[in-house]
N, C-alpha and C positions, 0 to 999 in steps of 0.2 A: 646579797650583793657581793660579788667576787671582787678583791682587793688585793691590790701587793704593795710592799711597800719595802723598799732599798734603804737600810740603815748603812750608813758608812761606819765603818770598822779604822784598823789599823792602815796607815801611820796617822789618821785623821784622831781616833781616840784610840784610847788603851781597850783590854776585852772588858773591865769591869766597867768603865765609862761606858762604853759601845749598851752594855747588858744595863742600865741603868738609865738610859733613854728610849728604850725598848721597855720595860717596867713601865714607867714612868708614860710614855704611850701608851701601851694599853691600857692603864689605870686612868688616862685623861678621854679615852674614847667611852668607855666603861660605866664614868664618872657621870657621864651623859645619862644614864638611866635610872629614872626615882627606884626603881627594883633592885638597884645590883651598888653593892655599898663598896668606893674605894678603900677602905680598910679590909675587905676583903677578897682585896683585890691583889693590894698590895701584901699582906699577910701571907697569901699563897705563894708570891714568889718569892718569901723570903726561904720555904721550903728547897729552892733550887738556885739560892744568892749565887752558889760557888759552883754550880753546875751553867747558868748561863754562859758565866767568861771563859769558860774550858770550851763550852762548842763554839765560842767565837772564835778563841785563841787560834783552835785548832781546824778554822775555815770551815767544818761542819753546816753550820748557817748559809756557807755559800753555797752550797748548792740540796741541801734540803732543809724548808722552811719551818717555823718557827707557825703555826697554826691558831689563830682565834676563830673559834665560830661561837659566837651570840648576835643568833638570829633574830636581822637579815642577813648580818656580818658576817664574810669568809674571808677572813683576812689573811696572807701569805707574808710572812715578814724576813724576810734574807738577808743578811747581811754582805758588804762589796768589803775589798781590801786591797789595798796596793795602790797603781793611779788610778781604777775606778774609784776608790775612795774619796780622790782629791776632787773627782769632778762629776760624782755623782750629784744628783738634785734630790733632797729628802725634803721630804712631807711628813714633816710630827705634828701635824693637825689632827685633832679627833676624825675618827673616819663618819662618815654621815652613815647615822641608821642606830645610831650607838642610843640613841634616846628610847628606843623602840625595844631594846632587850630584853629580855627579864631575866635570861641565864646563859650561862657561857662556860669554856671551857677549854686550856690550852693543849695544843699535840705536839708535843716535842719528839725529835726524832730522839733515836736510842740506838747509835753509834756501835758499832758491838768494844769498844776500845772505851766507853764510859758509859754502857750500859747499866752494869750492876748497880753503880752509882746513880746514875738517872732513876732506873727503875723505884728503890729504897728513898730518895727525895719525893717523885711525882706521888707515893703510896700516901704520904701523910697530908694531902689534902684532894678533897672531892674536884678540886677546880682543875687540874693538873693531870695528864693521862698520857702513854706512848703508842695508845691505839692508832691508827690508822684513821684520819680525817674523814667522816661521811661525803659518798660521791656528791659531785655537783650539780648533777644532770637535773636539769627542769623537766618535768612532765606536764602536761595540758591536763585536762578536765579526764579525757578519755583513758589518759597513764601514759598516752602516744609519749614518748621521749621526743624533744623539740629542741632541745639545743642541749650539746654534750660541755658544758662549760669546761673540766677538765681537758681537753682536748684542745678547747680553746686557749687555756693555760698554757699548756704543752705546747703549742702553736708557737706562741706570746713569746715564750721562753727562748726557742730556740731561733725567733728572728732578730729576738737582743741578742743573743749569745755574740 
């Protein structure tokens, strides 16, 4: 199930607060699954504490997202700044499906300006990766492709824009 979700940033929080609600989210969607142990949740992003509030600091978030998939979950998580910040509407509710997981795994983008550093953080745990998120496209029975969800995304995006 395809999800996005608007954290407010600066001047509503700082980037460590912002990165730290985002944690703290995914850990509580997570948290839903007798499979998937929030200390292991939380553990893995202590690997990238000080790599979160750098891609926030530096607006990276806005415009390439911040990745969950523990399936059904495809969760898009971006961060706003400025006066969208002030009037943005967030949802830090667990996402529904989170019960349903057994494994998961975040995709952070990788910046070429905090790459090295990304890359040397996401290596030291299995949950953490700067691959490129598996397509979204649903297939039927037949493999027919029936709905291109990325596109739909893509769509999404640029009517908010």
């Amino acid at each position: 199930m395809l999800r996005r979700r608007n954290i407010a940033a600066s001047p509503l929080r700082r980037a460590d607060e912002t990165w730290d609600v985002i944690v703290t989210f995914v850990a509580d969607t997570l948290d839903c699954s007798s499979d998937i142990e929030r200390a292991d949740v939380i553990n893995a992003f202590e690997a990238v504490a000080t790599i979160g509030p750098r891609l926030i600091a530096a607006r990276h978030l806005e415009k390439t997202p911040l990745v969950l998939l523990a399936d059904p979950i495809h969760l898009s998580l971006f961060c706003v700044s400025g006066a969208d910040a002030l009037s943005t509407k967030e949802n830090l509710s667990p996402v529904p499906g989170g019960s349903s997981a057994t494994t998961w795994k975040v995709y952070f983008p990788a910046p070429e300006t905090l790459e090295a550093d990304i890359l040397a953080a996401v290596a030291t745990s299995k949950y953490l990766t700067v691959d490129s998120p598996p397509s979204l496209s649903t297939k039927c029975a037949s493999g027919a492709e029936v709905l291109d969800l990325e596109a739909l995304a893509r769509r999404f995006n640029q009517d908010n824009s």
